[in-house]
C-alpha positions as CSV (number, residue, x, y, z in Angstrom):
1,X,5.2,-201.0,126.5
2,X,7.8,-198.4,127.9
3,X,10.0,-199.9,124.7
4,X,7.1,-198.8,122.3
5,X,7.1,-195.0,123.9
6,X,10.9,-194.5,123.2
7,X,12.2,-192.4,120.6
8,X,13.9,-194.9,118.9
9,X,10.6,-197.1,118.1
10,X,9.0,-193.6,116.6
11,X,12.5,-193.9,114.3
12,X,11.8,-197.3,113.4
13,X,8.3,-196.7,112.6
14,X,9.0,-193.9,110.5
15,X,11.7,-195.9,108.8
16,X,9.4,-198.6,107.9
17,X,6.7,-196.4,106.6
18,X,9.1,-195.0,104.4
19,X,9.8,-197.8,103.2
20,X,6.4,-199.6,102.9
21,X,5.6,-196.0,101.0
22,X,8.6,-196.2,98.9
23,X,7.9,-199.8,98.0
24,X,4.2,-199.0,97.2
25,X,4.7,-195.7,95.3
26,X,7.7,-198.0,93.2
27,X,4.9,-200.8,92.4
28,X,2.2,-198.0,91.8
29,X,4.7,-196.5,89.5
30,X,5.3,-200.1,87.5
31,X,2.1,-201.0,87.6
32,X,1.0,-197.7,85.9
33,X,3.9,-197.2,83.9
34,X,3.1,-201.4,82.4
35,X,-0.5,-200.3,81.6
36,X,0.9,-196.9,79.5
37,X,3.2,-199.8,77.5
38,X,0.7,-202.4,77.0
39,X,-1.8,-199.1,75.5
40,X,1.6,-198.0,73.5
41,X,1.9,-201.2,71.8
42,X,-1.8,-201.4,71.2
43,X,-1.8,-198.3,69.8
44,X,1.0,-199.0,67.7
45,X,-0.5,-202.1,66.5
46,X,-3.4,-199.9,65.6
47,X,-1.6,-198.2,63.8
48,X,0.7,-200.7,61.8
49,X,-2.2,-202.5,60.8
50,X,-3.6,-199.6,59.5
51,X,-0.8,-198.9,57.7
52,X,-0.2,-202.3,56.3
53,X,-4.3,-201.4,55.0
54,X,-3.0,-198.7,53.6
55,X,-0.6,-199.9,52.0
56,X,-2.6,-202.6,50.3
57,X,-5.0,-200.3,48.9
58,X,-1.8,-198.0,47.2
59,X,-0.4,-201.4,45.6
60,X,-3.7,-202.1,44.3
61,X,-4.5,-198.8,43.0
62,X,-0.5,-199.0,41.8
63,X,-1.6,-201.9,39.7
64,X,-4.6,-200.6,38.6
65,X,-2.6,-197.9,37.1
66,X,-0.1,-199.7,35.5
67,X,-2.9,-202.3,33.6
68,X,-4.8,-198.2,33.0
69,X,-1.1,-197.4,31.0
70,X,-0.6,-200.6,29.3
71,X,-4.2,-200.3,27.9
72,X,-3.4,-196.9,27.2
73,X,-0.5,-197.5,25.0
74,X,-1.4,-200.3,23.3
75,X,-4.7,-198.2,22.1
76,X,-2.4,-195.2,21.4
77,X,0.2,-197.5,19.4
78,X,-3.2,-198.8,17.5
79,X,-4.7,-195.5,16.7
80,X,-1.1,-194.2,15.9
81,X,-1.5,-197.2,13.1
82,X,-4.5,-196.3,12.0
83,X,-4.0,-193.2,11.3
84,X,0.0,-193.3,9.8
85,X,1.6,-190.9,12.9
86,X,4.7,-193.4,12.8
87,X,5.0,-194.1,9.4
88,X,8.1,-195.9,9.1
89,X,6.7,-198.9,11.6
90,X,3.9,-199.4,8.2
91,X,6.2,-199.3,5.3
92,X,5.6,-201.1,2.2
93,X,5.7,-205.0,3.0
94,X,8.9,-206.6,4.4
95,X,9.4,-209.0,1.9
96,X,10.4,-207.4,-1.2
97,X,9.5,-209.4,-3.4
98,X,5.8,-208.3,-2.4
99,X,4.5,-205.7,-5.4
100,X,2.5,-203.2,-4.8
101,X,-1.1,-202.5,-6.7
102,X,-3.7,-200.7,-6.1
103,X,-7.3,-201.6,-8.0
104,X,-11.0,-200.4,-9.0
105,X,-13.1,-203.4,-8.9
106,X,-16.3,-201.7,-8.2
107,X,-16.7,-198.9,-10.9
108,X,-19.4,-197.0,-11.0
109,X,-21.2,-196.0,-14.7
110,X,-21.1,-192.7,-17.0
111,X,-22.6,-189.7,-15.9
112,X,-22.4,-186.4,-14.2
113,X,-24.0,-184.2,-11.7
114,X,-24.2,-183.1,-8.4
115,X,-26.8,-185.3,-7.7
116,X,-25.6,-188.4,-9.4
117,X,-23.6,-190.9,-6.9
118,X,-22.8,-194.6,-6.9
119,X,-20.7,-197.1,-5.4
120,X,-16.9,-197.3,-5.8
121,X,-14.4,-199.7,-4.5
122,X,-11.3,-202.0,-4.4
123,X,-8.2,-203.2,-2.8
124,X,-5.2,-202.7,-2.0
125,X,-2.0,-205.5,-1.9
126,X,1.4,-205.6,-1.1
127,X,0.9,-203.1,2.2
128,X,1.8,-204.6,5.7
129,X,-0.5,-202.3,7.5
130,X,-3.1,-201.6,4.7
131,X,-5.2,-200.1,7.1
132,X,-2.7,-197.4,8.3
133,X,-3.0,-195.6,4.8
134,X,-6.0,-193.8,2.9
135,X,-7.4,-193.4,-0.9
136,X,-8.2,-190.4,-2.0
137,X,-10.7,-190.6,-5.0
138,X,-11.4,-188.9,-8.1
139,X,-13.9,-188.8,-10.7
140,X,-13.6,-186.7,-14.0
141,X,-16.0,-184.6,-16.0
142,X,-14.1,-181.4,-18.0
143,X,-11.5,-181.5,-15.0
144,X,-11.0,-184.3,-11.6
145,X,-12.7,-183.6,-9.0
146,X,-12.2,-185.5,-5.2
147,X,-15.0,-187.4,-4.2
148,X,-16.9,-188.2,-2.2
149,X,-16.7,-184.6,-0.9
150,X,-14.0,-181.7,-0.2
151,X,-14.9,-181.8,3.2
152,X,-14.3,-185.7,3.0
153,X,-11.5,-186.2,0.7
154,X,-10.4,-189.8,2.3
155,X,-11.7,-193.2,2.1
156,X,-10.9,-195.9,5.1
157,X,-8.9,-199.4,4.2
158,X,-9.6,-202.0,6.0
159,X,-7.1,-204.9,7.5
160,X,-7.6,-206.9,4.1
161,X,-6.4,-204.1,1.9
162,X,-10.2,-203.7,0.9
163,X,-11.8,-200.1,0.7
164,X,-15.1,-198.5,-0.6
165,X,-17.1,-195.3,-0.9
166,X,-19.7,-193.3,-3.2
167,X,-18.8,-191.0,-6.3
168,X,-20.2,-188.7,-8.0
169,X,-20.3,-189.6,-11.8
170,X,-17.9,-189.3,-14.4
171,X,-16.1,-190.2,-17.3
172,X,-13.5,-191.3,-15.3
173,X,-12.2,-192.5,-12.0
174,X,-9.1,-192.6,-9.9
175,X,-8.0,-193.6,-6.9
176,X,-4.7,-193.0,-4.8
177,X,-3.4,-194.3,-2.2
178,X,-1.9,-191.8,0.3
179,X,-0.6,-191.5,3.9
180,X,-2.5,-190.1,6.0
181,X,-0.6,-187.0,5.9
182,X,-1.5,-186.1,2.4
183,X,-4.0,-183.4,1.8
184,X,-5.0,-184.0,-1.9
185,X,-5.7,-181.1,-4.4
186,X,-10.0,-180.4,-4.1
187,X,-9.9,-180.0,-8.2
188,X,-6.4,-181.2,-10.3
189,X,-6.4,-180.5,-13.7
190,X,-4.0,-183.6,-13.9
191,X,-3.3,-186.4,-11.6
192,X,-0.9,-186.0,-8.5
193,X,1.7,-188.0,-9.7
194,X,3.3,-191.0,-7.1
195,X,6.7,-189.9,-5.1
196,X,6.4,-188.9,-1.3
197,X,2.9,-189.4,0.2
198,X,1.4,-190.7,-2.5
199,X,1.8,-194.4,-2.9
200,X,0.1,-195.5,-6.2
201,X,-2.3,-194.1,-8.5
202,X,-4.9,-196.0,-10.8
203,X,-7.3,-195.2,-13.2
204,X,-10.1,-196.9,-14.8
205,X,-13.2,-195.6,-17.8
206,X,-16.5,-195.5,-16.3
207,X,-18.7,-198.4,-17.3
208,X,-21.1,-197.8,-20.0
209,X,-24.7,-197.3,-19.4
C-alpha cells in the first residue's frame, strides 16, 4: 500500500490516463471522422445520381430538339417547293426530251360581266415539281383582264400538273404559267410574252353558247 502512496505510482497513473485518453480521443476522432465519410459519399451519391437524372432529361429533351429541327426543315424545304423560293431545285423536267405544254381543257362559254363567272381548268406537263409553279389567268372582252380577281391573280397546281379556278366571261381565255415570283399585269392590252418567269402561255376561243 506504501508503494501505491509514492510519487512514482501518481506518475504512472498519470501516464496511463494519458494514454487511455489519448487512445480514446484517437478512436473518438476515427470513429467521428468515418461517419463524416460514409455521409460524404452518401451525399455524393446523392448527388451523382441526381446528376446522371439530369442528364437523362437534357439528352432527351436534346433529342426531342433534333426530331423538332428535322421536322422543321423538311416542312420548310416543302413549303420552299411549294411556293418556288429555290427555284433552280424545280426546273423544267430532267430528262430533256420531256416537252413542255400547258392546256385549257375546261373552258368556260361567251359572255361578259362582272357578275358572269364559270369554271376554268387544265394541266400542266413536262414540270418536275408542277406544283412549285402558278397560272395566272386571263379572260378577254375589249382588253385582258386577270381573273379570278386582282387581289387573287394566281391559281394553285397540284402534284399531277392539274389546276382549276372561276372566270369571269369572255371572248377569250388565257392562261400562263408563272413562278411564283411573277406579279402579272391586272389589265394587258396584249399578252406577256414567255422568257424569264413566265413559262408558257396558251390561249383558247370561248365555247359558244
Amino acid at each position: 500500500m506504501e508503494f501505491l502512496k509514492s510519487p512514482w505510482m501518481a506518475v504512472v497513473i498519470a501516464i496511463v490516463s494519458i494514454v487511455i485518453g489519448t487512445a480514446l480521443g484517437i478512436v473518438t476522432a476515427k470513429y467521428f471522422y468515418d461517419r463524416a465519410l460514409e455521409f460524404r459519399v452518401l451525399e455524393l451519391d446523392a448527388e451523382v445520381r441526381f446528376l446522371e437524372s439530369q442528364k437523362e432529361a437534357l439528352e432527351k429533351d436534346l433529342h426531342k430538339c433534333l426530331e423538332e429541327d428535322q421536322a422543321l426543315t423538311k416542312e420548310c424545304k416543302a413549303r420552299e417547293a411549294k411556293l418556288g423560293l429555290n427555284p433552280e431545285a424545280h426546273e423544267i423536267g430532267p430528262d430533256s426530251s420531256r416537252k413542255l405544254t400547258l392546256t385549257i381543257t375546261t373552258v368556260p362559254v361567251e359572255g361578259q360581266g362582272p357578275e358572269s363567272e364559270e369554271s376554268i381548268g387544265g394541266r400542266v406537263e413536262g414540270l418536275t415539281k408542277p406544283e412549285a409553279y402558278k397560272i395566272v389567268l386571263y379572260a378577254r372582252t375589249d382588253r385582258w383582264y386577270v381573273q379570278p380577281y386582282t387581289a387573287q391573280p394566281k391559281t394553285d397546281i397540284d402534284e399531277t400538273g392539274r389546276w382549276r379556278n372561276s372566270s369571269h366571261l369572255g371572248s377569250e381565255y388565257a392562261a400562263l404559267l408563272v413562278r411564283p415570283t411573277y406579279s402579272p399585269p391586272s389589265t394587258p392590252e396584249q399578252l406577256p410574252p414567255t422568257g424569264g418567269d413566265v413559262l408558257a402561255v396558251t390561249r383558247v376561243p370561248a365555247r359558244p353558247r
